[in-house]
Structures are given as structure tokens and as C-alpha cells.
C-alpha positions as CSV (number, residue, x, y, z in Angstrom):
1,X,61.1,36.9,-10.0
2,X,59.6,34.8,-7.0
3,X,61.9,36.2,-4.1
4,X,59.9,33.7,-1.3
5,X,61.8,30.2,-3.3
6,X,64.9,32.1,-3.2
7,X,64.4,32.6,0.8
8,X,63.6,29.2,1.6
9,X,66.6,27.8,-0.7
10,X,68.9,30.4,1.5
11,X,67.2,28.3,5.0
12,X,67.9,25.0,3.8
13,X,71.6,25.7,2.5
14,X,72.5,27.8,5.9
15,X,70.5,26.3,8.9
16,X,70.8,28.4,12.1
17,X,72.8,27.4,15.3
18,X,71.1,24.8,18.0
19,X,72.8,25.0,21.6
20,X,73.2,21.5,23.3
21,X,75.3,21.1,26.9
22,X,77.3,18.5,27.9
23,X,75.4,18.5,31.3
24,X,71.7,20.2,32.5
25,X,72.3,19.4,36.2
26,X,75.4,19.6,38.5
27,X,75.3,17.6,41.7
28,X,78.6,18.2,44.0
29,X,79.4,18.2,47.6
30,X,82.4,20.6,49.1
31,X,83.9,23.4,51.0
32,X,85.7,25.9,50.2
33,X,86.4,26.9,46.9
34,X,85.1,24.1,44.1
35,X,86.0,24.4,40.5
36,X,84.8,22.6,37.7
37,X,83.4,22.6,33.5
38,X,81.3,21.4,31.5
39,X,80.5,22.1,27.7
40,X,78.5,23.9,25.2
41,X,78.9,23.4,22.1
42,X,76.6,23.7,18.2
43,X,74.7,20.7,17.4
44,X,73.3,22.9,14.1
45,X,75.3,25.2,11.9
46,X,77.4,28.5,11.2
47,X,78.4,30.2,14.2
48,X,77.1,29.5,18.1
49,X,77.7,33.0,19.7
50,X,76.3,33.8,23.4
51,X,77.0,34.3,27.2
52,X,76.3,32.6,30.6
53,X,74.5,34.5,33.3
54,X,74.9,32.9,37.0
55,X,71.7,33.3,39.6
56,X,73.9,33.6,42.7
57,X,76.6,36.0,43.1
58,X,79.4,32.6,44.9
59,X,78.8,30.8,41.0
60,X,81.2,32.9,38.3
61,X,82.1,31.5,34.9
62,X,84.8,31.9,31.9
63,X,84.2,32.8,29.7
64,X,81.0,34.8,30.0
65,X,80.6,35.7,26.8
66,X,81.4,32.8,24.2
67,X,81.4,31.6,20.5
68,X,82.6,29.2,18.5
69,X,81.2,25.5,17.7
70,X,82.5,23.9,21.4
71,X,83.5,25.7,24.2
72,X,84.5,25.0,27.5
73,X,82.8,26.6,30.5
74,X,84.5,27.0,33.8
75,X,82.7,27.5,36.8
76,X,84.2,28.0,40.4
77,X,82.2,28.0,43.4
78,X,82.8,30.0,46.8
79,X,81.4,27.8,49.4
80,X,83.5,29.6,52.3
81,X,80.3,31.5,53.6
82,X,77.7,28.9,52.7
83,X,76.4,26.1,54.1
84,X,73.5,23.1,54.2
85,X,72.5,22.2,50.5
86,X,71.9,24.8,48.1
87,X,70.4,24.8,44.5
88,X,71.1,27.6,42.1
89,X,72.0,27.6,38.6
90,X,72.6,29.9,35.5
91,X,70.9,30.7,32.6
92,X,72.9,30.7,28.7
93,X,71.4,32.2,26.3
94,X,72.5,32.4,22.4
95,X,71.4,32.8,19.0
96,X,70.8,29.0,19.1
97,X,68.7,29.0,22.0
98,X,68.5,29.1,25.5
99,X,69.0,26.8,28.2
100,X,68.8,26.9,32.3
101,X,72.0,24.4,33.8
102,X,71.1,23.9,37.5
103,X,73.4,23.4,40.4
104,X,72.7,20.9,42.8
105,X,75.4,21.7,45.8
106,X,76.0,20.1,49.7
107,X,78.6,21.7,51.7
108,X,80.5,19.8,53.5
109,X,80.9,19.9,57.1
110,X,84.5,21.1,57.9
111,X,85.5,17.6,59.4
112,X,84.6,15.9,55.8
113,X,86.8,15.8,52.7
114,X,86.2,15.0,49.8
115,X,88.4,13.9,46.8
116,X,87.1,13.0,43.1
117,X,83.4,11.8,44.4
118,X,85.2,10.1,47.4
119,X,84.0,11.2,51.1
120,X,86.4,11.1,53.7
121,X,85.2,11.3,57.8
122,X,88.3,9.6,59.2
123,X,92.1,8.0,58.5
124,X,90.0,4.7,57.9
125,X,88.5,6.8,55.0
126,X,91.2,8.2,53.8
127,X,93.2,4.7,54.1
128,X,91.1,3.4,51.3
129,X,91.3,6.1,48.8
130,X,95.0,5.3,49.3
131,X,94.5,2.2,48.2
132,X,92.3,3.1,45.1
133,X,93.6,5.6,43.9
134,X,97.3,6.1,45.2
135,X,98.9,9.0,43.1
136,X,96.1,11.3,43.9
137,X,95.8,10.2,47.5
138,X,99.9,11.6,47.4
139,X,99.1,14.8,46.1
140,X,96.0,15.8,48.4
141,X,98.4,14.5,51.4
142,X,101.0,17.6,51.5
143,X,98.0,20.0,50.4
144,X,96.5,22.8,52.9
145,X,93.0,21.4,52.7
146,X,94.0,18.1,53.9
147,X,95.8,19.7,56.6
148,X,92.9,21.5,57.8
149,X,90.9,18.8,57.3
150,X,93.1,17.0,60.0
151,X,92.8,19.9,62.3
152,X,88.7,20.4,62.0
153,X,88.7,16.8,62.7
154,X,90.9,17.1,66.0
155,X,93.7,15.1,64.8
156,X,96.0,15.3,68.1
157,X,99.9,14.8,66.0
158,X,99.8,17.4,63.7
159,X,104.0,18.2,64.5
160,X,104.3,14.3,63.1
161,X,101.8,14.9,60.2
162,X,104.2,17.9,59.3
163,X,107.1,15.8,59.8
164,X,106.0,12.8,58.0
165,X,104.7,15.9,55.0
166,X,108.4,17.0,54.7
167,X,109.6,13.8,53.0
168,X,110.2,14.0,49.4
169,X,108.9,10.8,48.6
170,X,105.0,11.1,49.0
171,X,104.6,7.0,48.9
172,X,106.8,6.1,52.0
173,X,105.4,9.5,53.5
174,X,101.9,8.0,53.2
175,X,102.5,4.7,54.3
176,X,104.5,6.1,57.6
177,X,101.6,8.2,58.6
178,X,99.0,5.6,58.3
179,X,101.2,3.2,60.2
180,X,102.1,5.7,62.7
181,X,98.1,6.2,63.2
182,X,97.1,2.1,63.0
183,X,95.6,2.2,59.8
184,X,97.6,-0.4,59.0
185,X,100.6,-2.4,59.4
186,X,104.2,-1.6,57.7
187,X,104.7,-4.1,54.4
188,X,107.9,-6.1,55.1
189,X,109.9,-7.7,52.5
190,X,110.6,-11.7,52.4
191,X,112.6,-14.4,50.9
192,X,109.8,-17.1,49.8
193,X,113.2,-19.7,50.0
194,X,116.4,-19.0,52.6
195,X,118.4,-21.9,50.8
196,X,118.8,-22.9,46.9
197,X,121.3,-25.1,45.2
198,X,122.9,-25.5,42.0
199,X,124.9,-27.9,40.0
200,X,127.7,-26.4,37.8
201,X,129.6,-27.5,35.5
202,X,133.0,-25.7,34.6
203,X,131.6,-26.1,31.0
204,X,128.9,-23.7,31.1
205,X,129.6,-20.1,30.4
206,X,126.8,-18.5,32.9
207,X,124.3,-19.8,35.0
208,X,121.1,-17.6,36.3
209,X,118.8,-17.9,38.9
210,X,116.3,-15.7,40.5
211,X,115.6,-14.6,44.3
212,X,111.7,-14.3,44.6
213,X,110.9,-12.2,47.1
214,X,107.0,-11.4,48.9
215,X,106.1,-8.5,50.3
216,X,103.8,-8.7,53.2
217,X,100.8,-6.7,52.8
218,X,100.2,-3.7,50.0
219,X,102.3,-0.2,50.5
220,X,105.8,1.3,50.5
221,X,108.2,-1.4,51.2
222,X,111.8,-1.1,50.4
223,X,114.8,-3.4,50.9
224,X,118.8,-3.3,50.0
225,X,120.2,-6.4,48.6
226,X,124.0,-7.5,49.0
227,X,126.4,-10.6,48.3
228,X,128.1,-10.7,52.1
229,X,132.0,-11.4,51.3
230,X,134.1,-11.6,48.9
231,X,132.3,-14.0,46.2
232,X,133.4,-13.7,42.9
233,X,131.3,-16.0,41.3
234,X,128.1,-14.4,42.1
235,X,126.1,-11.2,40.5
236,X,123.1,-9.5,41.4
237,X,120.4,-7.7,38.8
238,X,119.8,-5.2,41.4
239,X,121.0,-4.3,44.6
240,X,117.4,-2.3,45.8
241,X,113.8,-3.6,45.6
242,X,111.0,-0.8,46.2
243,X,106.9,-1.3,46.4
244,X,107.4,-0.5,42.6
245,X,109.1,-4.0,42.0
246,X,106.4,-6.0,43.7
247,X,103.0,-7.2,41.1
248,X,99.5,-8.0,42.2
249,X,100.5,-10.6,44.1
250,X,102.9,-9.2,45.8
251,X,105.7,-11.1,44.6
252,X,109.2,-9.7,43.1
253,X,112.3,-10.7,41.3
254,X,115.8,-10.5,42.1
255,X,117.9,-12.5,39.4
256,X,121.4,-13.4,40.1
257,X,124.3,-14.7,37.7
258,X,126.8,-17.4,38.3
259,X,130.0,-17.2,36.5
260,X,131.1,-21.4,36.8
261,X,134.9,-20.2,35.8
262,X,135.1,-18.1,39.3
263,X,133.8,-21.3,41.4
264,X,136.6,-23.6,42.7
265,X,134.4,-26.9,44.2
266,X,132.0,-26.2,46.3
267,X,131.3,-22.9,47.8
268,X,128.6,-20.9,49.5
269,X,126.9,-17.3,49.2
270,X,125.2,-15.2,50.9
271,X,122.7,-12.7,49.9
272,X,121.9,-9.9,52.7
273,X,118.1,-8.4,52.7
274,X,118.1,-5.6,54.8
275,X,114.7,-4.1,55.3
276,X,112.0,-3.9,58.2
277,X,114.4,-7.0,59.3
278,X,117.5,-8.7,57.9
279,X,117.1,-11.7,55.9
280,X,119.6,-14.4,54.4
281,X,119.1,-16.2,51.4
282,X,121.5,-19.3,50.8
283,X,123.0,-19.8,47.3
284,X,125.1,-22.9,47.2
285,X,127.3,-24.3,44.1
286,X,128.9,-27.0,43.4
287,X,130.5,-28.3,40.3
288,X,128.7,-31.1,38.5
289,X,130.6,-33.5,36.7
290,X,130.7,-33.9,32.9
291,X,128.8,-37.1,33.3
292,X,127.2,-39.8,35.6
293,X,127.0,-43.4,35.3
294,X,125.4,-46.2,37.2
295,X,124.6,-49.9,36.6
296,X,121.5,-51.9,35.9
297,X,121.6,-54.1,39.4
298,X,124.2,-54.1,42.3
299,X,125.5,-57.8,41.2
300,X,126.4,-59.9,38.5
301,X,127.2,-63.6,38.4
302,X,130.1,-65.0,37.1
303,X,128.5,-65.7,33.7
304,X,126.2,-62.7,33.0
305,X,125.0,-60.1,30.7
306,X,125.1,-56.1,32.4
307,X,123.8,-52.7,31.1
308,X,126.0,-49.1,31.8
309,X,123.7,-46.1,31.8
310,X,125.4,-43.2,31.0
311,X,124.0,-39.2,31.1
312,X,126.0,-36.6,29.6
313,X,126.1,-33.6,31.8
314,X,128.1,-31.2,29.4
315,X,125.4,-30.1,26.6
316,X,127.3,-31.1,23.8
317,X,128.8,-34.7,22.5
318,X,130.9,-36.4,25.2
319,X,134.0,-38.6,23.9
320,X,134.6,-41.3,26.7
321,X,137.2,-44.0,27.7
322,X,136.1,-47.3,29.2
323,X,138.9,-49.6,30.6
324,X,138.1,-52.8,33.2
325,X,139.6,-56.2,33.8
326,X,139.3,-58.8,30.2
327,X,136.4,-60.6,31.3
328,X,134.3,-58.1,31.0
329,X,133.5,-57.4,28.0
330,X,132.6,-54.4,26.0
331,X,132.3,-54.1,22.1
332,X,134.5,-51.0,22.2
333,X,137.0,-49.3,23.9
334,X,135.5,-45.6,23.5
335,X,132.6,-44.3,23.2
336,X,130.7,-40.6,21.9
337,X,127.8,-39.9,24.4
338,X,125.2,-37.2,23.3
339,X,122.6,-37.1,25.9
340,X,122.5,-40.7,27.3
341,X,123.5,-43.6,26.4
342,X,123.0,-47.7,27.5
343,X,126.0,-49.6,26.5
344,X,125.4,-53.6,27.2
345,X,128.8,-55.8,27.8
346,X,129.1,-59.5,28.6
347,X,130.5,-61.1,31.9
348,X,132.9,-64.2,31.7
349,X,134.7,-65.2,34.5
350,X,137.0,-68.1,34.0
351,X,136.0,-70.9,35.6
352,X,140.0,-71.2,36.7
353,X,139.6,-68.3,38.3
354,X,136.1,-69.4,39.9
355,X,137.6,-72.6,41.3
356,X,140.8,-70.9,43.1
357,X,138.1,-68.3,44.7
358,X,136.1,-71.4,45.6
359,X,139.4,-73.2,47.2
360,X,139.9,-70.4,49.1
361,X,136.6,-70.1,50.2
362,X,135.8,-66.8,48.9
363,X,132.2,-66.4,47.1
364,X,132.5,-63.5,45.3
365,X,135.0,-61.1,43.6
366,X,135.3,-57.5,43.8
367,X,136.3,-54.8,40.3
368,X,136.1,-51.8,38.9
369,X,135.1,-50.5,35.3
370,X,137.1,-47.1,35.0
371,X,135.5,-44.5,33.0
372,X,136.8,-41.1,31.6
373,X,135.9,-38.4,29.3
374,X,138.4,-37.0,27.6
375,X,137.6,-33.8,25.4
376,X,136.7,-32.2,28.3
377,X,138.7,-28.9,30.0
378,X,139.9,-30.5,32.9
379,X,140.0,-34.8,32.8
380,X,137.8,-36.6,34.3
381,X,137.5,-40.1,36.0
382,X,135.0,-42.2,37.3
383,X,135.1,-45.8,39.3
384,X,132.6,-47.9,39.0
385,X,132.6,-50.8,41.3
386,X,131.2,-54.4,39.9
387,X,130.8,-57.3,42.4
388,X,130.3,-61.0,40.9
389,X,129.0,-63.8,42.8
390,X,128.9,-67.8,41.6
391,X,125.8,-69.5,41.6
């Protein structure tokens, strides 16, 4: 029996561990105490088993001693006593190999912060890292190392900083400070129309409409919203807007509803935006007819030929009465409308009657065609006025 085959069989079926890191070189800036990871992890097979050893006593890791197939390494850093730029590292050694992992480090002067890569020297700074990244910017505000940060600077209003720290809500407490300072101005909140008009008719069950509303620049902007009286017919979505309503163009939506069976003629409403400043937004109703009728011209002659146009306001078929004076004629007395409709009739005005206008010097004469609709809720008339003229 060969035992070297055997050996080499027993290589090639079980090959040994191989250490690989997620990083060789860690660049950071900071103060105080820095934490961070990175990885090791098996890129061969079986078991990687090891520990970490750190060349300077302010770098410590967890765990020191590892194994497994990935593991995560903690490091923290105790800058407190350091200072200028500082390279160090640590040295991991296993049964896969070994490896150095260097540690490229600035500390940061005590007037500099720095958040996720970002460097902040002033308000200006820190103003902009609002803007980029908001919910972080929130947290670091109420945290001790942004209030130092203030006080190494020289900030002169810390007993507002601390006031303006105590608000629950982090967003408005952010925007107020950097107002307060002049970082930038307070976002109001505007009606892009004061006045808007609709016409209802006692028909329709609802009608909706929306209030569009733009804020003026990017931050915490709120605003109540309220129907002023006692209007029935009106209904707001909401009766608050926040900076959370607003999109990328700063523009919001406040939709209202209209309830045509609470509105009595014409009536107007008021809508109340109380933020920054008060604002009034005009809503007024009135009720539109079921339908609307003109004529094709402004005159006839004695002997002519006419066209009624007729639009059906109502949304559904509209069953209508047409009555006038015999000489004008209409092929029928009633008539079902769906959307429109152009209806022709014929004009003949004795020429009896055209001969006593004549005598008494009169040139023209002066009628009506009366419409109605009749399976409406309420009836409804109209007067349509027809002048005829002789030649």
C-alpha cells in the first residue's frame, strides 16, 4: 500500500482555509472616540480559526480571537489624547494565513465635525448636510458631540441651542435653529390660487376639487387649514399640511368635497391657512342649470329657416318641452337630449300679420321659444328670445 496517493487524495478533497478581508487599509478622520468594522472571512475551506493583534495600545478589537467562515471585526478608536495624522494598524494571523490591515487616521481639530465622510467647520456646513441627509442630520443635532462641537467653535447662543434641542420634533427644531442663525430663511406655505369657481348642478351627488398649495423654499413648514363659518356644503381631506405633504417641487394637495344637495344658489367659502401668515382661498358655487341653449344668429326674417343648440348639463338623457308661437315651427313638441343636440325649425310669418306691423310702422317683431326639461328634480324653464325682421 502506497500511503503518498492516499495523502494527496486527502489534500484535494479537504483544501486548507485562505484568509481574505473586506478592507487592507482604513482612511478616517475624527475625535474622540471612532468605531467602526470590517470583515474577515474564508475564501478556501473547513474552518478559518485566528486572532487580531493591534500595534498601538488606542486601536482594540472584538473579537480578538475568532473563527468561523465570516466574521465581523469591530474596532474602536480613542482619539481623545492624540492628535495630527497617525498611521498604525494590526496584524491577523490564522491557520489560513496572515495579513497586516493598516490604519490611516486624521484627528480632527476640536472646532471640526465630522458625520458619515461629511466635514463640518461652520452652520453653513452643517446647513447642507441637513439638506442631504436630513434624518441623520436630526439625530447628531441633540447629541453631546454636536454640542461641543458648537462650544469649541465659539458659538455665542448656546441657552437657544439648548432651547431649540428640547423640542420633540427634531425637523422644526432644526429648521428653527438655522433660521434663528441665518442659514436660511423659514419655508412659508401658499395658495398657488386665492379664488376658484364651480358650476353645480343639484343633480350630481359630490363634487371634488383640490387646494394646491407651494411651499416656499425646502424645510419644516406647517400650516392648519379651516372652512371659516358655518358651510355645510364644503369638506376638507385634511385640516393640517406639514413639510411631509409637500414633493420635490414643493407643491402639496389639499382636496375638498362639495355636497350640491347642501348648496341653496349661489354661495361662497372660505378656506383659512394659518401658517407663517394667514391666507384665504375663495371657493365659490353656484348651481348650473340642467341645460343651456342658444340660437344660430341674433335674427330671423319673416320667412326663414333657424337652428336651436342645445347642451345637456345633467350626465344622463334630458326629456325637454319646446312651446313658442305657431309660426314657428318645430317637427316636435318634445324632445330626449343626451349630450347635445341641434334641432332645425322653419319661420313663417303670415304676411297678414306682416302687413298690419307694416301699417303701423313697426319693422320687426319680438317672441319667445320657451323651453323646459321635465324629468328633472326640481323644473326647469328657459326663455329664449327670437326677433324677426321683413326684408
Amino acid at each position: 500500500m502506497n500511503p503518498i496517493p492516499a495523502r494527496l487524495e486527502h489534500l484535494e478533497q479537504f483544501p486548507p482555509p485562505k484568509l481574505a478581508l473586506s478592507e487592507n487599509r482604513i482612511t478616517l478622520r475624527g475625535k474622540g472616540i471612532v468605531y467602526g468594522s470590517f470583515e474577515v472571512f474564508n475564501e478556501g475551506e473547513g474552518k478559518l480559526v485566528g486572532s487580531i493583534t493591534s500595534m498601538a495600545d488606542f486601536l482594540s478589537f472584538s473579537p480578538h480571537h475568532f473563527e468561523g467562515k465570516k466574521i465581523k471585526i469591530e474596532y474602536a478608536l480613542d482619539l481623545v489624547e492624540q492628535s495630527g495624522d497617525i498611521f498604525t494598524g494590526a496584524v491577523i494571523t490564522t491557520n489560513g494565513g496572515e495579513k497586516i490591515i493598516d490604519f490611516n487616521i486624521t484627528v480632527n481639530p476640536s472646532d471640526i465635525l465630522v458625520k458619515d465622510g461629511v466635514v463640518m467647520a461652520d452652520l453653513d456646513d452643517y446647513m447642507g448636510f441637513v439638506k442631504n441627509r436630513p434624518l441623520v442630520a436630526r439625530t447628531l443635532f441633540s447629541r453631546p458631540d454636536f454640542m461641543m462641537w458648537l462650544t469649541n467653535m465659539g458659538y455665542g447662543s448656546m441657552d437657544m441651542y439648548e432651547k431649540f434641542a428640547k423640542d420633540p420634533n427634531k425637523e422644526r427644531a432644526v429648521d428653527n435653529f438655522l433660521v434663528f442663525n441665518g442659514n436660511k430663511y423659514k419655508a412659508k406655505i401658499l395658495p398657488d390660487v386665492k379664488e376658484m369657481a364651480h358650476a353645480i348642478g343639484e343633480w350630481e351627488d359630490v363634487v371634488t376639487g383640490s387646494i394646491a398649495l407651494r411651499r416656499t423654499t425646502w424645510g419644516y413648514a406647517e400650516a392648519t387649514l379651516e372652512v371659516a363659518g358655518d358651510v355645510k356644503w364644503l369638506s376638507l381631506s385634511k385640516n393640517k399640511v406639514t413639510s411631509a405633504d409637500f414633493d420635490a417641487e414643493n407643491m402639496a394637495q389639499v382636496h375638498y368635497i362639495i355636497t350640491p344637495d347642501q348648496l341653496v344658489g349661489r354661495d361662497v367659502a372660505q378656506v383659512v391657512i394659518k401658517g407663517c401668515d394667514e391666507h384665504v382661498v375663495h371657493i365659490r358655487c353656484t348651481q348650473a342649470p340642467p341645460f343651456h341653449a342658444r340660437l344660430d344668429k341674433q335674427s330671423f326674417f319673416f320667412e326663414d329657416r333657424g337652428k336651436l343648440f342645445i347642451t345637456n348639463n345633467t350626465g344622463r338623457d334630458l326629456m325637454m318641452d319646446v312651446t313658442c308661437e305657431s309660426f314657428i315651427k318645430f317637427d316636435a313638441k318634445r324632445y330626449l337630449i343626451s349630450k347635445t343636440a341641434q334641432i332645425e325649425f322653419d319661420i313663417k310669418y303670415s304676411s297678414f300679420k306682416a302687413a298690419s306691423l307694416a301699417f303701423k310702422k313697426q319693422l320687426f317683431y319680438r317672441t319667445f321659444i320657451h323651453l323646459a326639461a321635465i324629468n328633472v328634480d326640481k323644473p326647469y324653464g328657459w326663455r329664449l328670445p327670437i326677433s324677426l325682421w321683413s326684408l
